[in-house]
C-alpha positions in Angstrom: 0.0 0.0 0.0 2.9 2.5 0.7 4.4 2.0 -2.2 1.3 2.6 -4.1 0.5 6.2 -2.2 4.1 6.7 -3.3 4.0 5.6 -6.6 0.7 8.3 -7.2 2.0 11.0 -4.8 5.3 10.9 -7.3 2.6 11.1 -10.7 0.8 14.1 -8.7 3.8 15.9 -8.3 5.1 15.2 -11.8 1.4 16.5 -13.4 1.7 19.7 -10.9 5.4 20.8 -11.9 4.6 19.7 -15.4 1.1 22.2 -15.4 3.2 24.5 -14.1 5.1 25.0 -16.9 1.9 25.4 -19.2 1.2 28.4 -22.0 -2.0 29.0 -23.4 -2.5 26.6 -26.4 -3.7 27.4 -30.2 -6.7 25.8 -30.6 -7.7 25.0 -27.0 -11.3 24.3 -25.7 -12.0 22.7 -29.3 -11.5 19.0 -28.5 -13.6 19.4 -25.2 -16.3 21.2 -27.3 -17.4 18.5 -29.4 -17.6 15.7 -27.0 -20.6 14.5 -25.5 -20.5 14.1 -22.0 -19.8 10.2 -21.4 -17.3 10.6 -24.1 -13.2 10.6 -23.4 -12.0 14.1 -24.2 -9.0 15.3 -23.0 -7.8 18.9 -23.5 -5.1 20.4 -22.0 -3.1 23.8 -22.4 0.3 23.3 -23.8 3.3 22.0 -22.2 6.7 23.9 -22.7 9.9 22.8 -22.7 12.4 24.9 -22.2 15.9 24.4 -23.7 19.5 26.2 -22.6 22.5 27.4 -24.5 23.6 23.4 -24.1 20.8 21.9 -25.1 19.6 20.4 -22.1 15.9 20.5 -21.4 13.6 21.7 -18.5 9.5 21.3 -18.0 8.4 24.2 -15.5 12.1 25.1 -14.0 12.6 21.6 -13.4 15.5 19.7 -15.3 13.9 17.0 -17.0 16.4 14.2 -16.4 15.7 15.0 -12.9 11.8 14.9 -13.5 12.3 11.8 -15.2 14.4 10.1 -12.6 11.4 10.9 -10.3 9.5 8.8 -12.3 11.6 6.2 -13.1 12.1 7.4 -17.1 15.0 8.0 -19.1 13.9 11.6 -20.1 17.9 12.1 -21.7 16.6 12.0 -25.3 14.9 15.1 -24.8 18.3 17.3 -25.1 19.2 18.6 -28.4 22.4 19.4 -29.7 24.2 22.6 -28.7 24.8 23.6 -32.2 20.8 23.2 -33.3 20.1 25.1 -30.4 22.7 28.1 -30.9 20.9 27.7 -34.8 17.5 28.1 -33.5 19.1 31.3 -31.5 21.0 33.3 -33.9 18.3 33.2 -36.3 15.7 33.8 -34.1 13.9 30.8 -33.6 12.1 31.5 -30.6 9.7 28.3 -30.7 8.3 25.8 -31.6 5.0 24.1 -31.2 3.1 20.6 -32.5 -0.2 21.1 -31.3 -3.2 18.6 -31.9 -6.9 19.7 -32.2 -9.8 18.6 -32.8 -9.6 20.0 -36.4 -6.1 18.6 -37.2 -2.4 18.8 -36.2 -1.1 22.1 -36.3 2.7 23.0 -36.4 3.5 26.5 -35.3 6.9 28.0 -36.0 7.3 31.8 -33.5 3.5 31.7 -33.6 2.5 31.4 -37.0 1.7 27.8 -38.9 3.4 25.8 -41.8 2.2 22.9 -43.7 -0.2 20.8 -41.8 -2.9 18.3 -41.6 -6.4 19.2 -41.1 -9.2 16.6 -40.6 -12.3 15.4 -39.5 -13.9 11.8 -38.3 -14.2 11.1 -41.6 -11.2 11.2 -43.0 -9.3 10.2 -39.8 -11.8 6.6 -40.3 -10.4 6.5 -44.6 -6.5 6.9 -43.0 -7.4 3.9 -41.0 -9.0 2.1 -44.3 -6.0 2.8 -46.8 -3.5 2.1 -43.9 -4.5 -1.7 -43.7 -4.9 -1.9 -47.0 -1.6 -1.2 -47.9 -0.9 -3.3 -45.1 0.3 -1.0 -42.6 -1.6 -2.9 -40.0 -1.2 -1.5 -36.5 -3.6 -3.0 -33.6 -7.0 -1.6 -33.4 -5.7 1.8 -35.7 -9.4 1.7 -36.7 -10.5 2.3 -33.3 -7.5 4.9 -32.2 -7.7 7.4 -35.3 -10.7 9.0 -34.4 -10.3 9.0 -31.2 -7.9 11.9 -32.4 -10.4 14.5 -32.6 -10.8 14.2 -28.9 -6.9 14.4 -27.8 -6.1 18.1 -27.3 -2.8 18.5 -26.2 -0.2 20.3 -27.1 4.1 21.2 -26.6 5.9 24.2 -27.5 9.7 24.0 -27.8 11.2 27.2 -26.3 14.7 28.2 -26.9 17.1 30.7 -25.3 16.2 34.4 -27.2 19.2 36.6 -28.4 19.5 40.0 -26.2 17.4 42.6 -27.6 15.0 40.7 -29.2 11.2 41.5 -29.4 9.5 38.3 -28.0 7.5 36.5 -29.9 3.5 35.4 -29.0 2.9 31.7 -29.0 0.1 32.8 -31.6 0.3 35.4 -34.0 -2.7 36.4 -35.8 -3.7 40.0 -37.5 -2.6 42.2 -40.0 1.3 41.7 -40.4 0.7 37.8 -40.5 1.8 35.7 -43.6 -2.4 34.4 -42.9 -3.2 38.2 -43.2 -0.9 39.0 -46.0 -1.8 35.6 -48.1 -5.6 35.9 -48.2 -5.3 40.0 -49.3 -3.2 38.2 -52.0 -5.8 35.9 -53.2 -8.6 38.2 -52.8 -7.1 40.5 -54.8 -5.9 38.0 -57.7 -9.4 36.7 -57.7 -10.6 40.3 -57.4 -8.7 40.8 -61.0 -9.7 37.5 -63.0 -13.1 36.9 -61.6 -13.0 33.6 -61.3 -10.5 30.5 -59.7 -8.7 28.9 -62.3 -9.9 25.4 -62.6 -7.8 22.6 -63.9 -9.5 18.9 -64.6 -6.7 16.0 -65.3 -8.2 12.9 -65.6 -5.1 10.3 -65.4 -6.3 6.7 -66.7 -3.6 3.5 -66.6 -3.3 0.3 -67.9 -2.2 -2.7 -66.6 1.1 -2.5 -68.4 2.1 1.0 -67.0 0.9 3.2 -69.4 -1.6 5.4 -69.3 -4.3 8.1 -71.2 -5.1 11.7 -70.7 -8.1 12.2 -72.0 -8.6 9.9 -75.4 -4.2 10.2 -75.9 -1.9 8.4 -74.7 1.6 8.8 -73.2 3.1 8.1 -76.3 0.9 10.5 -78.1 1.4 13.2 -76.1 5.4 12.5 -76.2 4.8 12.7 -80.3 2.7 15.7 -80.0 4.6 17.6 -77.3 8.3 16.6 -77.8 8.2 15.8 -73.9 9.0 12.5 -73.3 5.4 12.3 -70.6 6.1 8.4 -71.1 8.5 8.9 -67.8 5.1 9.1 -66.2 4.6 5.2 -66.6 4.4 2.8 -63.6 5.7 -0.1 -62.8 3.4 -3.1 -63.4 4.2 -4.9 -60.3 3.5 -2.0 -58.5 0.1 -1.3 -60.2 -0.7 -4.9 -59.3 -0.1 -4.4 -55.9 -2.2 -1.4 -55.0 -5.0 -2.9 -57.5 -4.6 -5.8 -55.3 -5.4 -4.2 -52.5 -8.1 -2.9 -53.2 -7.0 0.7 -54.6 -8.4 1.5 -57.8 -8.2 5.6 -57.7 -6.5 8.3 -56.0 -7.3 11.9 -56.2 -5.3 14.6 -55.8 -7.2 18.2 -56.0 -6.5 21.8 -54.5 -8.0 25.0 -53.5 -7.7 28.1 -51.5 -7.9 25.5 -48.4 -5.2 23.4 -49.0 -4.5 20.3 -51.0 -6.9 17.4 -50.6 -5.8 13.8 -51.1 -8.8 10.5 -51.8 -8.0 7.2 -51.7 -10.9 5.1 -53.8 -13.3 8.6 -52.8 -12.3 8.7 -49.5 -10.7 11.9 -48.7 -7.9 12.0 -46.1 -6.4 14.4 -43.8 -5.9 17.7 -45.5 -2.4 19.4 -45.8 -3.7 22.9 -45.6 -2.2 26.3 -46.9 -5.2 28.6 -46.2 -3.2 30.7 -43.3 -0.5 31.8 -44.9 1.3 28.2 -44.2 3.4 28.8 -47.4 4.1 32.4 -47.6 5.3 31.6 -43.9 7.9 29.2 -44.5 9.5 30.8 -47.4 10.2 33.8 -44.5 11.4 31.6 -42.3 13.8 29.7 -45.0 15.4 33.2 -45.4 15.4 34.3 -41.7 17.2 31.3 -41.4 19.9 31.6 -44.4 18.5 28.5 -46.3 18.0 30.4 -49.6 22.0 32.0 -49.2 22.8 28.4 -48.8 21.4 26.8 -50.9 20.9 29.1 -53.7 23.7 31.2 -53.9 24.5 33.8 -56.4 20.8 34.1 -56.7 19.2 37.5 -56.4 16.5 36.8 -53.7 14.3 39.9 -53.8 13.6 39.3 -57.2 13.0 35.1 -57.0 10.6 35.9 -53.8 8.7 38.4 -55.6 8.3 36.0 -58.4 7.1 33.4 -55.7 4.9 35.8 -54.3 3.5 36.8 -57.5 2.6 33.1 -58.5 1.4 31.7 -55.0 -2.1 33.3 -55.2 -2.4 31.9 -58.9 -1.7 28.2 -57.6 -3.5 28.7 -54.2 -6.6 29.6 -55.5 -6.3 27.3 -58.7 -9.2 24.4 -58.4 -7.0 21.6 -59.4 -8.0 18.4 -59.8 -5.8 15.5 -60.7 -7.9 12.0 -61.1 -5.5 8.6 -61.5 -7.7 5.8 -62.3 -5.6 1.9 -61.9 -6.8 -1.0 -63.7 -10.0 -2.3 -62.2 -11.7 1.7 -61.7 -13.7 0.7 -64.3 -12.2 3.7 -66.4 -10.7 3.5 -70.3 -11.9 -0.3 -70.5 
């Protein structure tokens, strides 16, 4: 029995020093909102943990190899290397957060999001579906997934701040924000032309690889085009494992939400761009010297104004991109 009072008194103390290094979370109350009342809901504000100049890590003040020997855990993988965290530092990094909701999984770099997956019961149930059958079977997955929508919880990875820095909010929202500054961009392209561009690619393969757009195919575009499209072809094995598996079509299609993925109709999580997700990480690739790395010699001002120029065109593009296996029924 003592070791039991123990054994809780230790997980109390853990959960209070842990709460106590909590920050308000993007998204929270939104899990807990759409359960019933005898569901399991569990929505929390977000944990943060706090990383020095050496990379070690600390939840609420505390060390967290010491918080994990209290538990009996080997909380040592938590450190990061000094050199990613001086990195995160000197290109001001301030953090970092992974936060799920009951809407999707949001990834926040200094408050504003990137690429991420949005969903609903829906398509968390179809994940499950074209998981197992492409035999990625994980026990009851089918039962877990949409019990997703009900986890909201939440970790923001803090590092040190350079001296003289304005601190950053955890969420950043209004007019300055690459959300703020990419919808005024789409509004005002679709201001100019009216209407979204729509684009409607039905993709239609054969058992041996090759495939038809429209009533031509691959090779008949290569002879009308001069591009050799027949690169495009698959490999039969491959086509006769996903038709074997039950996958005869896949849809990719996008619009000013994001880019939206089916599986046989059944649309899966969403990676959206509708908040300025893109616009967001090309900043951060130059606040953080990627382009000067990786690019060099190129004149940036003029490449990211070309960038900028294009991303309401494809953003607010209805594109829809239809690839139909053997067995859809399609082109036989």
């Amino acid at each position: 029995m003592q070791k039991r009072l123990t054994f809780w008194a230790v997980l109390l103390l853990i959960a209070a020093l842990v709460l106590s290094g909590c920050a308000p979370r993007t998204g929270a109350g939104s899990s807990a909102a759409m359960a019933m009342e005898d569901e399991l809901v569990i929505d929390l504000p977000a944990i943060v943990i706090d990383f020095d100049s050496s990379g070690a890590a600390s939840i609420g003040g505390v060390p967290a190899s010491e918080m994990g020997a209290m538990a009996g855990v080997d909380l040592s993988t938590l450190a990061l290397s000094p050199d990613w965290v001086n990195y995160f530092s000197m290109t001001n990094i301030q953090h970092l957060q992974i936060d799920n909701t009951a809407g999707g999984l949001m990834i926040l770099v200094n408050g504003q999001p990137i690429p991420s997956l949005a969903w609903d019961e829906d398509s968390l149930v179809a994940t499950a579906g074209a998981l197992g059958s492409l035999g990625i079977a994980l026990p009851v997955l089918d039962k877990v997934l949409p019990l997703v929508q009900q986890l909201g919880l939440a970790v923001i990875l803090r590092f040190p701040v350079q001296a003289g820095a304005e601190i950053i909010a955890y969420s950043v929202m209004g007019d300055g924000s690459a959300a703020e500054m990419s919808k005024a961009a789409q509004e005002e392209f679709l201001a100019a032309v009216g209407a979204p561009p729509k684009i409607n690619l039905p993709i239609v393969y054969q058992a041996d690889g090759s495939y038809a757009v429209g009533d031509l195919s691959d090779a008949e575009w290569t002879a009308l085009t001069g591009v050799p499209w027949y690169a495009l072809r698959l490999d039969p094995n491959a086509l006769a494992g996903l038709t074997a598996s039950g996958i005869t079509s896949m849809t990719f299609e996008t619009d000013q939400a994001g880019v939206h993925v089916s599986i046989n109709g059944n649309a899966l999580p969403t990676i959206s761009w509708g908040n300025g997700e893109v616009q967001h990480v090309l900043d951060l690739a130059g606040q953080m010297g990627l382009w000067a790395a990786y690019m060099p010699g190129v004149n940036m001002d003029d490449m990211m104004a070309t960038i900028e120029s294009i991303l309401p065109v494809v953003q607010t593009t209805e594109a829809n991109i239809s690839i139909y296996l053997p067995g859809s029924g399609m082109g036989n």
